[in-house]
C-alpha positions in Angstrom: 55.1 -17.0 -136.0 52.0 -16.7 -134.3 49.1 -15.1 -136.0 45.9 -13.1 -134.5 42.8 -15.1 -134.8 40.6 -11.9 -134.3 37.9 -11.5 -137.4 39.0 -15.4 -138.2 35.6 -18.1 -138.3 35.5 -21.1 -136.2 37.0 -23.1 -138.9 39.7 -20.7 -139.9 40.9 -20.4 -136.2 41.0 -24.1 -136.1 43.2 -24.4 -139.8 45.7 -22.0 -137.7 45.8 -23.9 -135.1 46.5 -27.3 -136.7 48.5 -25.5 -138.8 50.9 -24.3 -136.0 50.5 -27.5 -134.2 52.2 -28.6 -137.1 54.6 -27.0 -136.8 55.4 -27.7 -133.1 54.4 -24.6 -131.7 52.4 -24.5 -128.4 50.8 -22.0 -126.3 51.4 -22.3 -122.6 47.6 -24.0 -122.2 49.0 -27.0 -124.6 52.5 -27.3 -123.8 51.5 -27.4 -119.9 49.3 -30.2 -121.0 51.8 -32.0 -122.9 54.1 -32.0 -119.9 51.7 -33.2 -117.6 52.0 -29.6 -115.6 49.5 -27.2 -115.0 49.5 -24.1 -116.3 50.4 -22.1 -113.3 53.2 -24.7 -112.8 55.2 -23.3 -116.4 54.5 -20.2 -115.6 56.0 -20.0 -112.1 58.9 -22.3 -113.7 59.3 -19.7 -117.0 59.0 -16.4 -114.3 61.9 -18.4 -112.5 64.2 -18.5 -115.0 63.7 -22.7 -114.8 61.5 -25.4 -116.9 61.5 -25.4 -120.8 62.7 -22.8 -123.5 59.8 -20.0 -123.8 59.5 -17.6 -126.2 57.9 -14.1 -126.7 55.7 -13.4 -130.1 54.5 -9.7 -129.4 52.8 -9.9 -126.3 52.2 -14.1 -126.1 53.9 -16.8 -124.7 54.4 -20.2 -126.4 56.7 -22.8 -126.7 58.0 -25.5 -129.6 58.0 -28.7 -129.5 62.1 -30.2 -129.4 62.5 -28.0 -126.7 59.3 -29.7 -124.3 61.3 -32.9 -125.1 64.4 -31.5 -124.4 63.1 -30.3 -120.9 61.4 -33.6 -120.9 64.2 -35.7 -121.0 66.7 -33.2 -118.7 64.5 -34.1 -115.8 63.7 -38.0 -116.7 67.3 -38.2 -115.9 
């Protein structure tokens, strides 16, 4: 899902990441932001077993989209 950016250029690193943007997939950094939380916030709330879905590429963190909203609208209620 997620792909190394080592060895990419500036402008290739920033194709992947519109690219996976695109596809609704968010590192902790973005999906913090797009929650309105910072990051140390989702991380307590992921190391908790609370907060929205996370999942595990190799050794990284990140999160998709539906499942922010989802989290989103669980606690609006």
């Amino acid at each position: 899902m997620l792909q190394s950016v080592i060895g990419l250029s500036v402008a290739e690193r920033e194709a992947a990441r519109e690219a996976r943007l695109r596809e609704g997939i968010l590192t902790p950094i973005e999906a913090a932001e797009y929650l309105g939380l910072s990051e140390a916030s989702l991380r307590w709330y992921r190391c908790k077993g609370k907060g929205p879905r996370a999942h595990k590429d190799g050794g990284r963190w990140f999160y998709l989209r539906h499942d922010l909203d989802a989290y989103r609208q669980d606690v609006s209620q």
